[in-house]
C-alpha positions as CSV (number, residue, x, y, z in Angstrom):
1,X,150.9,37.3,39.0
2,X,154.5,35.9,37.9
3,X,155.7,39.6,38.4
4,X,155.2,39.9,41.9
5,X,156.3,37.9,45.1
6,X,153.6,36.8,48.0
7,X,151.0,38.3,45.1
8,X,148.3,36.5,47.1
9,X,149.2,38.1,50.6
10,X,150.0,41.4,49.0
11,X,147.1,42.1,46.5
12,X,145.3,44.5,48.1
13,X,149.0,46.4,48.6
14,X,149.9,46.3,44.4
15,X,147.1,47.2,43.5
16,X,147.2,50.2,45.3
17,X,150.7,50.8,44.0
18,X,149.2,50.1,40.3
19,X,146.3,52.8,40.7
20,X,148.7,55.4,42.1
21,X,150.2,55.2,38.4
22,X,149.8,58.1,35.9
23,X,150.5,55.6,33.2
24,X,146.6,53.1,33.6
25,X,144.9,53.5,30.5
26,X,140.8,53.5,31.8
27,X,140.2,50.0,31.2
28,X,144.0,48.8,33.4
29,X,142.2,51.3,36.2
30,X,138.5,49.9,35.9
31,X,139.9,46.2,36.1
32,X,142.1,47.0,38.9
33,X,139.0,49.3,41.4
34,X,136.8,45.8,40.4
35,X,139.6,43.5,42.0
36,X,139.0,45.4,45.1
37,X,135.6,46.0,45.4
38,X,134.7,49.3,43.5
39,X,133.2,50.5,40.4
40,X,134.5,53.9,38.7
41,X,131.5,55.8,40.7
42,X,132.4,53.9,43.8
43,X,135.5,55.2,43.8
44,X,135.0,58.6,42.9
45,X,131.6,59.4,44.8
46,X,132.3,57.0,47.8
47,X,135.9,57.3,48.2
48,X,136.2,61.1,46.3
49,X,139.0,60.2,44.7
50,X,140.8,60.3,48.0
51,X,144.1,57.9,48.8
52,X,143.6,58.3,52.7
53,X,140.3,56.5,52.5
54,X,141.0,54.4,49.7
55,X,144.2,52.9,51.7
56,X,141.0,52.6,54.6
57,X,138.8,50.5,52.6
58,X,141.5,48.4,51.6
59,X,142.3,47.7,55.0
60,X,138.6,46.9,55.7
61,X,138.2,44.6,52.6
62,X,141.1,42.6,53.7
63,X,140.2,42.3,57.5
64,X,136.4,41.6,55.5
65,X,137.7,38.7,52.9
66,X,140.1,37.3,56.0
67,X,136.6,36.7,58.3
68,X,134.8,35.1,54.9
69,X,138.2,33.0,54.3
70,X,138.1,31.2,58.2
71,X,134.3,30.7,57.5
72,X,134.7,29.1,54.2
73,X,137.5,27.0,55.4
74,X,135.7,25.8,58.4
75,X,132.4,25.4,56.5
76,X,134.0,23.7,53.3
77,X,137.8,22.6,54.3
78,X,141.0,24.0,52.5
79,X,140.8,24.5,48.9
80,X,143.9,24.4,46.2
81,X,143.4,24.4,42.3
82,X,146.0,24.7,39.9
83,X,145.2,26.9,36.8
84,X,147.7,27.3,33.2
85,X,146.9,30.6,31.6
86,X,149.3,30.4,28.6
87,X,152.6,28.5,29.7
88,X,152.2,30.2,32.8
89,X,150.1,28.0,35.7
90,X,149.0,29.8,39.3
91,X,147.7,27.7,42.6
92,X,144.2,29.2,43.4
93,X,143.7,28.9,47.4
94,X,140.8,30.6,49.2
95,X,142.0,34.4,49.5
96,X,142.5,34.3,45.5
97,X,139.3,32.6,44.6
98,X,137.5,35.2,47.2
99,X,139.3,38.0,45.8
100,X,137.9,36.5,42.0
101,X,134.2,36.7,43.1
102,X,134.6,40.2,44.9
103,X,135.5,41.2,41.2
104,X,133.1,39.2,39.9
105,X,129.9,41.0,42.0
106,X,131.5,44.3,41.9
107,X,131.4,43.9,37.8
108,X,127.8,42.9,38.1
109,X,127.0,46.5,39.6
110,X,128.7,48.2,36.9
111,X,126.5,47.2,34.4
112,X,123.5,49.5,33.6
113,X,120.2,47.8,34.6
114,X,121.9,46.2,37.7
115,X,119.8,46.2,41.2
116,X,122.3,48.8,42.2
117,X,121.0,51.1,39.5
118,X,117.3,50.0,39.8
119,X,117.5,51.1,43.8
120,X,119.3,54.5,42.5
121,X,116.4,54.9,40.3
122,X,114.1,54.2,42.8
123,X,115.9,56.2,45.5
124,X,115.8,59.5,42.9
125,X,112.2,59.5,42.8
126,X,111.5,59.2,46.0
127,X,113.9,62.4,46.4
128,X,112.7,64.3,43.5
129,X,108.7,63.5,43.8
130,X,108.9,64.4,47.6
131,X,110.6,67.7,47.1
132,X,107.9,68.7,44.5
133,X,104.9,67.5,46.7
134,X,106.3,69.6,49.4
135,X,106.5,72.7,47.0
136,X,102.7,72.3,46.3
137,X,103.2,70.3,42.5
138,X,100.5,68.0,42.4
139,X,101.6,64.3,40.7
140,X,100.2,63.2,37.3
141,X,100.7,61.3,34.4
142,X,102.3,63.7,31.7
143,X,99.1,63.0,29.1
144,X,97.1,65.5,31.4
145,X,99.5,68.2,31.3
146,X,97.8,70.2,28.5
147,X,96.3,72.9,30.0
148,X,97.6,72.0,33.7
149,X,99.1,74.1,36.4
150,X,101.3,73.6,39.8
151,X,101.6,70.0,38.3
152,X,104.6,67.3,37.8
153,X,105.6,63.6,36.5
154,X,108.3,61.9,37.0
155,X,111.7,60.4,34.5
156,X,110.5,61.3,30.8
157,X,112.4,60.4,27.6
158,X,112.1,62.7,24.9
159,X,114.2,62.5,21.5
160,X,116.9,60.2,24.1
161,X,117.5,62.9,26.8
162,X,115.7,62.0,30.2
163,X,114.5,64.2,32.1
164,X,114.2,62.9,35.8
165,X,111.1,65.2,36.6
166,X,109.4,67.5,35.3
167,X,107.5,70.5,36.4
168,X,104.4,73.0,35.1
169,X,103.9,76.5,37.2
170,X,101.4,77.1,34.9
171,X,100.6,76.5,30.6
172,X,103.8,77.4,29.1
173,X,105.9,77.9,31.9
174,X,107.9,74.9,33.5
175,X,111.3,73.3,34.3
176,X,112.9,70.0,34.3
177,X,114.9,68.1,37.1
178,X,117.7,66.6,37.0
179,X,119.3,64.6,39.5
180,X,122.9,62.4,40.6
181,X,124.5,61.6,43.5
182,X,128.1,62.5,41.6
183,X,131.3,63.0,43.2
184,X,133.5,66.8,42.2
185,X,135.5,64.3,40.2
186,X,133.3,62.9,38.2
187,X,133.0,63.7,34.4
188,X,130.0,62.8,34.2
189,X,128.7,66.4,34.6
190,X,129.6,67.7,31.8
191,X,128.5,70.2,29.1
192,X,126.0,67.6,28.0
193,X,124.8,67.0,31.1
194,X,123.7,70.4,31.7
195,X,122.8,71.0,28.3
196,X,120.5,67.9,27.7
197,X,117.3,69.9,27.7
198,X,116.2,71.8,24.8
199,X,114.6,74.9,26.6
200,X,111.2,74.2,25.0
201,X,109.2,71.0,25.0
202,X,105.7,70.3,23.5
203,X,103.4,68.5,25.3
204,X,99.9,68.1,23.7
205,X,98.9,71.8,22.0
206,X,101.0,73.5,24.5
207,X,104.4,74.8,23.9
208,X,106.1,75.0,27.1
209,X,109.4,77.1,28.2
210,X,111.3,75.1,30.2
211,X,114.3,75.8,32.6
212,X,117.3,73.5,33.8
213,X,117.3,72.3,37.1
214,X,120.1,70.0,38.0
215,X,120.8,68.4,41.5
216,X,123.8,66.9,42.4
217,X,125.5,65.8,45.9
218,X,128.3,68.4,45.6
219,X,130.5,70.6,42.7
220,X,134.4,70.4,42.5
221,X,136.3,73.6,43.8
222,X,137.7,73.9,39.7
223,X,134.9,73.2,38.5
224,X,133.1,75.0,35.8
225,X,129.3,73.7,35.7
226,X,127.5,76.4,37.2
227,X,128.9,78.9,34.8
228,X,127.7,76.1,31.6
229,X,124.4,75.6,33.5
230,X,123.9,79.7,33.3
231,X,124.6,79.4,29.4
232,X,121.6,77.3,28.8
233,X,119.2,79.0,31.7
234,X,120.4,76.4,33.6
235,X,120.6,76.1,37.8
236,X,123.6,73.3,39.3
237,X,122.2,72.9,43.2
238,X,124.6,70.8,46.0
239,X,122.2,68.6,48.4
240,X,125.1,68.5,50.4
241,X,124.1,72.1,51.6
242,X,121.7,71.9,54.2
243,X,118.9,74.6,53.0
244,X,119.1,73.0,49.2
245,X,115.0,72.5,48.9
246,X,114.8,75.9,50.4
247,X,117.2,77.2,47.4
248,X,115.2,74.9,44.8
249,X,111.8,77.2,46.0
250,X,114.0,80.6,45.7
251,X,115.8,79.5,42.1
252,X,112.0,78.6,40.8
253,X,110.8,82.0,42.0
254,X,113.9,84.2,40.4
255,X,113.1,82.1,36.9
256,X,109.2,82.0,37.2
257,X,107.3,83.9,39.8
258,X,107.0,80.7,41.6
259,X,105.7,81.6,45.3
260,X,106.0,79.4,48.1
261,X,106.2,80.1,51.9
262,X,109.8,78.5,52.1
263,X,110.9,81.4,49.8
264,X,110.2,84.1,53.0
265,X,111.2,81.5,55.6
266,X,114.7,81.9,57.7
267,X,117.1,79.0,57.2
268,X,115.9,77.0,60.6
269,X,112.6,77.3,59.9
270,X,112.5,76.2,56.5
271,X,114.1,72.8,57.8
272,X,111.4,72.4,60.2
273,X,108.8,73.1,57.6
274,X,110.2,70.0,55.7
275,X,110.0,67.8,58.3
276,X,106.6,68.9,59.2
277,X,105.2,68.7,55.2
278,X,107.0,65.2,54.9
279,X,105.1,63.3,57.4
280,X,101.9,63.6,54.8
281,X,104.0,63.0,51.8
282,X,102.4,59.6,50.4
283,X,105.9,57.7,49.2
284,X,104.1,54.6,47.3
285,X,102.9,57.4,44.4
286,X,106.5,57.9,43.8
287,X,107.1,54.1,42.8
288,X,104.3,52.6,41.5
C-alpha cells in the first residue's frame, strides 16, 4: 500500500489499473478480482470479461461499501488500528477493514463445496431434470436402468467424469448431459470438457451407446468447441437462444430417432408448449 498515495480512497481505481496489466501472473489477477468482490467465474460469466461493466460494478461496490461504512460508524463509532507487516506499518479505518472482509466472503465462494456451488448444483438439476420430464424421460434411480426405456437420472460419477444427467431412448441407446452457466471466455470448455464421456457406458448387463450433450449459456465468436464436440459425437447447445429445448428434442432425433411433438412444432409454439408442460413438472423430484 506504501506504493500508492490516498491507497484507501483510491482502491477500487488501482486495482482496475493493475488488472488492465498484461504482466498479472493468475494468482496477482485472482487476489486482485477477490479485493473487489469477484471470483474468476464472476468476472468472466457475470462481467464477460468486459471493462465497461467492470468499471460499473466498481462504481456500485464503492457507492455499496460507502452505505455499509456510515452504518457501521453510526452503529459502532469510528474505528483506527495500526498494523506492521514487515518494517512496514498501515492505519486500518473502516473502508480498508470493509474492503478486507469483501475479499474475505468473496474467497469463501471460490472454494468448491461453497453455498454458491451447492445452489449451482441445485439450480442444474432443476434445469436439466425439467427439460427431460418435458421430453417424456421418466426419473429413476440408475440401478433400474437395465432393460429401461424413455428413462433418466441425474449427476453420475463414473471412473471421475460426471455426467450431469443421463438419458435411455431405449436398451443400448442413450446420451449424457452436460451442463454450465460459462462465459465465451472461459477455459473451462475445453477439449476435456467435451470429451469427458467415453461414448459407451455399462450399466448392469447392458452396454449402452452414448452421445454428448453439452449445455452452456453461450459460445465465444473464436471459439472452437463445437467443431471438438463433433469429433467425439458430441452436440455444444447456447441456452442463451431462445428455442434451445426445442433444439435439444431435434439434436436427440438427428442422433437417435428420438420423436417428440416439439421436433414438428414452429418456433412460437414450441415455447408455449413449455410453459404449458412445466406447470405439471413436479420440482421436489429433482432435489431430493
Amino acid at each position: 500500500m506504501s506504493l500508492f498515495k490516498n491507497f484507501e480512497e483510491e482502491c477500487s481505481q488501482i486495482i482496475l489499473n493493475e488488472l488492465s496489466q498484461g504482466s498479472l501472473s493468475g494468482e496477482e489477477k485472482i487476489y486482485l478480482q477477490w479485493l473487489i468482490g469477484l471470483t474468476s467465474k464472476n468476472f468472466q460469466n457475470v462481467l464477460r470479461s468486459n471493462p465497461e461493466d467492470l468499471e460499473r460494478h466498481l462504481e456500485e461496490m464503492k457507492d455499496g461499501l460507502n452505505e455499509v461504512q456510515l452504518a457501521m460508524q453510526q452503529a459502532f463509532g469510528s474505528l483506527e488500528a495500526s498494523i506492521q507487516v514487515g518494517a512496514e506499518s498501515y492505519i486500518i479505518r473502516w473502508p480498508s477493514i470493509l474492503q478486507i472482509f469483501y475479499a474475505i466472503g468473496t474467497q469463501t465462494l471460490a472454494i468448491r463445496g461453497s453455498e454458491k456451488s451447492m445452489y449451482g448444483k441445485l439450480f442444474e438439476k432443476l434445469i436439466l431434470g425439467s427439460l427431460l420430464t418435458i421430453l417424456g424421460f421418466k426419473l429413476i434411480e440408475p440401478s433400474q436402468s437395465d432393460k429401461a426405456k424413455m428413462v433418466f437420472w441425474l449427476t453420475q460419477r463414473e471412473n471421475k467424469r460426471e455426467s450431469d444427467a443421463t438419458i435411455l431412448l431405449k436398451p443400448g441407446v442413450g446420451a449424457r448431459f452436460d451442463i454450465g452457466f460459462i462465459g465465451p471466455g472461459n477455459s473451462e470448455i475445453s477439449l476435456d470438457k467435451v470429451s469427458r464421456f467415453e461414448r459407451e457406458m455399462n450399466y448392469g448387463r447392458q452396454l449402452h451407446y452414448m452421445s454428448t450433450i453439452i449445455l452452456v449459456d453461450k459460445i465465444g465468436e473464436q471459439s472452437r468447441i463445437a467443431a471438438l464436440a463433433d469429433e467425439i459425437n458430441g452436440t455444444i447447445i447456447q441456452m442463451s437462444m431462445t428455442y434451445w429445448v426445442k433444439e435439444v428434442a431435434e439434436i436427440l432425433n438427428q442422433k437417435m430417432a428420438f420423436r417428440h411433438p416439439l421436433i414438428k412444432m414452429k418456433p412460437d409454439e414450441s415455447l408455449d408448449f413449455i410453459r404449458e408442460k412445466m406447470q405439471s413438472v413436479d420440482l421436489n423430484q429433482f432435489i431430493q
